[in-house]
ZAPATOR-759676 format. One record per residue: x, y, z of N, C-alpha, C, O in turn; residue in one letter. Coordinates in steps of 0.2 Angstrom, whole numbers. Layout:
N
> X, Y, Z, X, Y, Z, X, Y, Z, X, Y, Z, a
...
END
This chain:
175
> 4, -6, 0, 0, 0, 0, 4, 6, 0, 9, 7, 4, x
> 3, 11, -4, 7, 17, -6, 3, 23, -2, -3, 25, -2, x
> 7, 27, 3, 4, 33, 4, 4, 38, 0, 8, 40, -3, x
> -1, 41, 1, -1, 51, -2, 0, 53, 1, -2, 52, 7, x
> 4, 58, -1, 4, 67, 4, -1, 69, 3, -4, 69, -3, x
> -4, 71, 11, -10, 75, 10, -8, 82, 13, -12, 84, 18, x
> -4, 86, 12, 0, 91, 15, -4, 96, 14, -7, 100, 18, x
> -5, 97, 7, -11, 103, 3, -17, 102, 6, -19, 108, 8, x
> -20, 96, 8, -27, 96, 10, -29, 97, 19, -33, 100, 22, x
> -24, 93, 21, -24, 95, 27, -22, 102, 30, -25, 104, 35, x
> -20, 105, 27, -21, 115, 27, -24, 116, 27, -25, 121, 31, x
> -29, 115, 24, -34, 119, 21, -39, 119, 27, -42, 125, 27, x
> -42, 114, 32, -46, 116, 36, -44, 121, 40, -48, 125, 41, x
> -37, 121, 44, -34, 126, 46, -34, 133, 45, -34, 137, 50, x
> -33, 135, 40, -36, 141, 34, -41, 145, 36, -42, 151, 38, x
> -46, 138, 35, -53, 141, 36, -53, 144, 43, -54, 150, 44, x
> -52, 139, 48, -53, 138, 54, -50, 147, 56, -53, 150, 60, x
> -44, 150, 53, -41, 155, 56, -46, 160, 54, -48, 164, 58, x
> -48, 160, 46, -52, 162, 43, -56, 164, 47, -56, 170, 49, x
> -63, 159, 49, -67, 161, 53, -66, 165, 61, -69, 169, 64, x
> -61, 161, 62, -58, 165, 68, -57, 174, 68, -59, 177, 73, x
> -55, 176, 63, -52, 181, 61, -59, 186, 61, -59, 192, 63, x
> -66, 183, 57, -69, 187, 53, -75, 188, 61, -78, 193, 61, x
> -76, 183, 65, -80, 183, 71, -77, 186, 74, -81, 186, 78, x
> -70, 191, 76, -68, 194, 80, -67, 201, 78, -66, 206, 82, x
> -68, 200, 70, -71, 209, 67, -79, 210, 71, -81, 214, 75, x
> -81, 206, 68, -88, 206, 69, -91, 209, 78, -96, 212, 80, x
> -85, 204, 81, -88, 206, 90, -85, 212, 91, -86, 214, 97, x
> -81, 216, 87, -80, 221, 88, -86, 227, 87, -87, 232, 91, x
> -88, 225, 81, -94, 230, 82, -101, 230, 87, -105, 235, 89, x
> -102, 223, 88, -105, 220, 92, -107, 225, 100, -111, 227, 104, x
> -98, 225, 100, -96, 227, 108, -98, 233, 107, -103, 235, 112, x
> -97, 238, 103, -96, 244, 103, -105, 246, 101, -107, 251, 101, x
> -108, 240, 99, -118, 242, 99, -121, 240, 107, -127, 240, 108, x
> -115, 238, 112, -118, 233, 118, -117, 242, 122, -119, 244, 128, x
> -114, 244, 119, -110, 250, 126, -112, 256, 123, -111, 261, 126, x
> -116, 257, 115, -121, 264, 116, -125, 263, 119, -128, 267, 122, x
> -128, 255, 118, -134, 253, 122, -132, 255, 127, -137, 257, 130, x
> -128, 255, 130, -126, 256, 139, -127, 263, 140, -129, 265, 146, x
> -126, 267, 136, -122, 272, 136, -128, 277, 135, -128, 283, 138, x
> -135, 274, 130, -138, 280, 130, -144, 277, 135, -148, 281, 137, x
> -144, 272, 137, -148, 269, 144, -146, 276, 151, -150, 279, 155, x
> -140, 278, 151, -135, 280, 155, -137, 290, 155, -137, 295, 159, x
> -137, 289, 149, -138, 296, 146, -146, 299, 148, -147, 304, 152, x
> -151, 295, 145, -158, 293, 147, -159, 295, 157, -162, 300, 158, x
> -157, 291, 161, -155, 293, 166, -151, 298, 170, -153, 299, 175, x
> -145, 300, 167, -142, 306, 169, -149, 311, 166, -151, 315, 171, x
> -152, 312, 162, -155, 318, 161, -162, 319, 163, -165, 324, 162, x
> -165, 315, 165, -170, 313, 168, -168, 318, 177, -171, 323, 180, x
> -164, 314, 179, -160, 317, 186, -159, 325, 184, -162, 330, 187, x
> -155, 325, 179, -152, 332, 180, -159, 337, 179, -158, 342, 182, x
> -165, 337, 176, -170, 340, 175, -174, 340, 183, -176, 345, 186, x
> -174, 333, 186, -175, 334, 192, -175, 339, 198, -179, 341, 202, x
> -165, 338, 198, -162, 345, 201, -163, 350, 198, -166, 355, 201, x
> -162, 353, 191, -163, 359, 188, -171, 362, 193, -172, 368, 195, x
> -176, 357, 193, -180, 360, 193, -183, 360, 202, -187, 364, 205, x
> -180, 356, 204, -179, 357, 215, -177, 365, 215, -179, 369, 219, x
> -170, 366, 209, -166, 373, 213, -172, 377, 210, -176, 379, 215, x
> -173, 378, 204, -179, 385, 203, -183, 384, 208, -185, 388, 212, x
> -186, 379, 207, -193, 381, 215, -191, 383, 222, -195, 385, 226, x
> -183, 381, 223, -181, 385, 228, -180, 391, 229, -181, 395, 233, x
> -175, 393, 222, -173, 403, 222, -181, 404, 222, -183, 408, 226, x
> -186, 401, 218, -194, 403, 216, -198, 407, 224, -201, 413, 225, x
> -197, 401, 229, -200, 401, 235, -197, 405, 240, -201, 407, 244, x
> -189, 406, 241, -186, 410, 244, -185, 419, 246, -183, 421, 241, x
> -187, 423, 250, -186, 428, 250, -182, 432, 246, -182, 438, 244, x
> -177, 428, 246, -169, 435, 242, -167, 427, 240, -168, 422, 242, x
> -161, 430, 235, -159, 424, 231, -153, 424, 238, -152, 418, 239, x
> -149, 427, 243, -145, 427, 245, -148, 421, 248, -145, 416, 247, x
> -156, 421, 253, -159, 414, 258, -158, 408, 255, -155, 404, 258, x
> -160, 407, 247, -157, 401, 242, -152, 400, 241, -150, 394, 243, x
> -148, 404, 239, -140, 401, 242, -138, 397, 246, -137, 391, 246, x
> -139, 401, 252, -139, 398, 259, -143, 391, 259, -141, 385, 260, x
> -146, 393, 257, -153, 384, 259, -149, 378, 254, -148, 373, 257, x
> -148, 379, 246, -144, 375, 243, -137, 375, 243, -134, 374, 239, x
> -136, 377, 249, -128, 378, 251, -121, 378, 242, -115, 376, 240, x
> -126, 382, 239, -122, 384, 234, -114, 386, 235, -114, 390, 239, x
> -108, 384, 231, -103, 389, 231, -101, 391, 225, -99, 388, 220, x
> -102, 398, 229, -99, 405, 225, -94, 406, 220, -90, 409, 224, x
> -91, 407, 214, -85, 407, 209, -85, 411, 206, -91, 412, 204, x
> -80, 417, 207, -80, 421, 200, -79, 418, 195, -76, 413, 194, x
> -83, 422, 191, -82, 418, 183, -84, 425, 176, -86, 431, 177, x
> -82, 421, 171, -83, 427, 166, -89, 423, 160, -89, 418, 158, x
> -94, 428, 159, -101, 425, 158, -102, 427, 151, -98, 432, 151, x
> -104, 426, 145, -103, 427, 139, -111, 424, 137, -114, 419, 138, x
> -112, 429, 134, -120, 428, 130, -118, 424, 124, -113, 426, 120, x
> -122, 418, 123, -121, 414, 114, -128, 416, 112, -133, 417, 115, x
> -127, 416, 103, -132, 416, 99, -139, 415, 100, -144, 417, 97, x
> -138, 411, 104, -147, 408, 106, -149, 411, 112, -155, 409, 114, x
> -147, 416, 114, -147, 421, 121, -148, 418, 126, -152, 420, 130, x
> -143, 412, 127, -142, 408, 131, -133, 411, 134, -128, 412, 130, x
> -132, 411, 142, -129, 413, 142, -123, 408, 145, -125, 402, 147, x
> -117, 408, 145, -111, 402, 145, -107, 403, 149, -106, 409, 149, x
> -104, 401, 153, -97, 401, 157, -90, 402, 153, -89, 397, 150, x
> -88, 404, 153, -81, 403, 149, -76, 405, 150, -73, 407, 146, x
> -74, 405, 157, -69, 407, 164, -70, 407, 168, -72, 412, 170, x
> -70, 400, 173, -70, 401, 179, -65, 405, 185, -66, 411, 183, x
> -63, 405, 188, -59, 408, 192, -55, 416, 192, -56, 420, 196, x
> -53, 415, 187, -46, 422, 185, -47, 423, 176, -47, 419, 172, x
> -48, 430, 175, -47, 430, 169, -45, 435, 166, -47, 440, 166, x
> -38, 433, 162, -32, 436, 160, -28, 439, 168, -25, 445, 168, x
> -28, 434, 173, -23, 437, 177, -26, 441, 183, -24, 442, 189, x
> -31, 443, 180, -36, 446, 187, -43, 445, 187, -47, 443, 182, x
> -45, 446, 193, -53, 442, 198, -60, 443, 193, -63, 448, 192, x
> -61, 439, 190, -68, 438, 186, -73, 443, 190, -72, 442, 196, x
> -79, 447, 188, -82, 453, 190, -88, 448, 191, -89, 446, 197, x
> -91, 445, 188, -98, 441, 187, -96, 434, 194, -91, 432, 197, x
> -102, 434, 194, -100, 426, 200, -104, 420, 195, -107, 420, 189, x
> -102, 416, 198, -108, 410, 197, -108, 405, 204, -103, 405, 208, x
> -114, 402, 204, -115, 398, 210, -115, 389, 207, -119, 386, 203, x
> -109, 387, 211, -109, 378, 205, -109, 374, 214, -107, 376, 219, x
> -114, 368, 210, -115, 363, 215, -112, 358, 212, -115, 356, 207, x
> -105, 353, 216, -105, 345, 214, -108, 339, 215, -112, 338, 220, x
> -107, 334, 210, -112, 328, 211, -108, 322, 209, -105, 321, 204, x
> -109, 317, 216, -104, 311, 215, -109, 308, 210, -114, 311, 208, x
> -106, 301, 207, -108, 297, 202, -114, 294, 204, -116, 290, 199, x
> -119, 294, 210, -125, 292, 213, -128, 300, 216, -132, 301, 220, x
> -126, 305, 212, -131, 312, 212, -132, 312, 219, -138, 314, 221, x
> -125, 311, 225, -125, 315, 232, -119, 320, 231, -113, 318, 230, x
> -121, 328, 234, -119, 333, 234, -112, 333, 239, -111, 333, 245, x
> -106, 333, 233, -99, 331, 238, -98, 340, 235, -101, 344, 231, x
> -92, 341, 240, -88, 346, 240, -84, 347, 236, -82, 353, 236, x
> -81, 344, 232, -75, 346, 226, -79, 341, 221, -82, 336, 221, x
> -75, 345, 215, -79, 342, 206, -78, 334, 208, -76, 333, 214, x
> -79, 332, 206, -81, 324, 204, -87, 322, 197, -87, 327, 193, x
> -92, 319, 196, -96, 315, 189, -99, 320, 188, -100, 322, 182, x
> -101, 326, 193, -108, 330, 189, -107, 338, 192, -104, 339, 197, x
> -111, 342, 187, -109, 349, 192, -113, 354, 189, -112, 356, 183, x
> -118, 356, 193, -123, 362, 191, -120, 367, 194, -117, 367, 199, x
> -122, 374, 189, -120, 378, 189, -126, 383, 186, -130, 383, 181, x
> -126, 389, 194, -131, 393, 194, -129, 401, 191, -124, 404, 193, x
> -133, 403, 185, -129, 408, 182, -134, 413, 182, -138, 413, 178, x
> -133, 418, 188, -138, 424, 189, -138, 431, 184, -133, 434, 184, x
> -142, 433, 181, -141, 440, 179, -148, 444, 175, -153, 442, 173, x
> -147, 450, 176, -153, 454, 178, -156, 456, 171, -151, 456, 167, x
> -161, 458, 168, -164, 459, 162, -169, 465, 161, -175, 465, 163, x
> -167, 471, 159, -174, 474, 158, -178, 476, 154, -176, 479, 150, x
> -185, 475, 156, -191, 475, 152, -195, 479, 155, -197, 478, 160, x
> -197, 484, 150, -202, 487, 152, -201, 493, 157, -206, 495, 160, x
> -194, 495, 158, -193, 501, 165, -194, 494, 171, -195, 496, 176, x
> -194, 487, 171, -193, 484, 177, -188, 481, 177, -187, 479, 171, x
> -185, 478, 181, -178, 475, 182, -182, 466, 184, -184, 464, 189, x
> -180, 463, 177, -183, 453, 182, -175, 451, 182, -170, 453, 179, x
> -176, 447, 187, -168, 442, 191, -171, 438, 186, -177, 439, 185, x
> -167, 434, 183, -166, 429, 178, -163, 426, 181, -161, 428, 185, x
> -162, 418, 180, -156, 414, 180, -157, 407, 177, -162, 404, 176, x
> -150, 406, 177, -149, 402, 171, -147, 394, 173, -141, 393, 174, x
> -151, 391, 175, -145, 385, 179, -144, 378, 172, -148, 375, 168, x
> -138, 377, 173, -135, 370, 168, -132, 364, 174, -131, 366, 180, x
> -132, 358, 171, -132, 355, 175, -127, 350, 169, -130, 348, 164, x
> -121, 349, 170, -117, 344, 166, -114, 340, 171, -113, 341, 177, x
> -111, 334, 166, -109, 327, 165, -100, 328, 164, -97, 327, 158, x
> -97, 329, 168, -89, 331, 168, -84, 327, 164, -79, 329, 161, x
> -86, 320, 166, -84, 315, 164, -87, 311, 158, -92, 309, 159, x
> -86, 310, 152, -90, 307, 146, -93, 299, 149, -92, 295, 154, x
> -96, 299, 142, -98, 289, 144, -94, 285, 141, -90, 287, 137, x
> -94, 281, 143, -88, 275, 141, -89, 273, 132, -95, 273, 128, x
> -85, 272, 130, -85, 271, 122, -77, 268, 120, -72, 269, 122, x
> -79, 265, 114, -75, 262, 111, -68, 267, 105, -63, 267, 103, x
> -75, 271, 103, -72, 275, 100, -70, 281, 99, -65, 282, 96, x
> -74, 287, 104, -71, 292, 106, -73, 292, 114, -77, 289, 117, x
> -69, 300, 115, -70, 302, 120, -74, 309, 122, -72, 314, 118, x
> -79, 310, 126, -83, 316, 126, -83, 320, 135, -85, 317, 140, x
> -80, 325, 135, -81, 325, 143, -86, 332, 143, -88, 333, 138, x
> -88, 336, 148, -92, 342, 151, -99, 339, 145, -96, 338, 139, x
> -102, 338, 145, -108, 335, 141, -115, 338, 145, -118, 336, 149, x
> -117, 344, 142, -123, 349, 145, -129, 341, 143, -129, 336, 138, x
> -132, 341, 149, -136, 337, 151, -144, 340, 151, -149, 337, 148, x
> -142, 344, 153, -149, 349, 153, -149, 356, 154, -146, 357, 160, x
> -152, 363, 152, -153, 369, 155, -158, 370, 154, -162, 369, 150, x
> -159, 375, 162, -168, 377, 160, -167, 386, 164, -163, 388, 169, x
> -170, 390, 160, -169, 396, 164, -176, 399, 166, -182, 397, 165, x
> -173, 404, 172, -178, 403, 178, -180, 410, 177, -176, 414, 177, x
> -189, 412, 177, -186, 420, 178, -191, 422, 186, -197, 420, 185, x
> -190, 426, 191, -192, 428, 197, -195, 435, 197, -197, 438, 202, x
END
């Protein structure tokens, strides 16, 4: 009895085998990356549900309080100078906290921090509302306005970018 080489044929399962191996590992790549928007806008969905929740605690607090000074105090707000800039949509923005160009920002703003289960810590951490006061006049009368945002510091997890400060929600308040 005479043998064959089966050198050619016996490859070829192996081939395949890598083959399929290769194309099922492209595939779980997009797979992962539809598993974690799903995550992500589940994630999103409840961050902003919450953050409307608080947006809307603080206005009925400055709403119901004597002077905006009592509501500070009650939301134990703190205090930042900051430099405040009106955008397109007459919606007004932060875009300096602290110092700007070297000396004390003239405008304030009032920011509250938020750990990753939405309790009120003392230093940034996942979330951070920011109460932005400023006066408007209509009509020979002067209304307090304000502006509260409430963002997401940290992005959501993702495969393929990165996103951080992410406005979650704004509602402006008028007194």
């Amino acid at each position: 009895m005479k043998r064959k080489k089966q050198s050619g044929s016996a490859k070829m399962p192996m081939l395949e085998l890598i083959v399929n191996i290769g194309i099922f590992g492209i595939i779980s790549v997009f797979l992962l990356e539809l598993f974690l928007a799903a995550n992500t806008m589940q994630s999103k969905a409840e961050d902003k549900g919450k953050a409307i929740m608080l947006s809307e605690t603080i206005a009925e607090t400055i709403k119901s309080a004597e002077n905006f000074e009592e509501a500070v105090e009650e939301l134990e707000l703190l205090e930042i100078p900051a430099s405040i800039g009106m955008q397109e949509d007459g919606t007004y923005q932060v875009t300096n906290l602290g110092e700007k160009n070297g000396e004390a920002a003239k405008e304030k703003v009032y920011v509250l921090h938020y750990d990753n289960k939405w309790q009120s810590v003392s230093k940034e951490d996942t979330y951070c509302m920011i109460l932005i006061p400023f006066s408007q006049e209509m009509q020979g009368k002067t209304l307090e306005n304000y502006q509260i945002c409430v963002y997401r510091l940290h992005g959501y997890p993702s495969m393929l970018f990165k996103e951080d400060n992410i406005e979650l929600f704004q509602l402006k308040v008028v007194k």
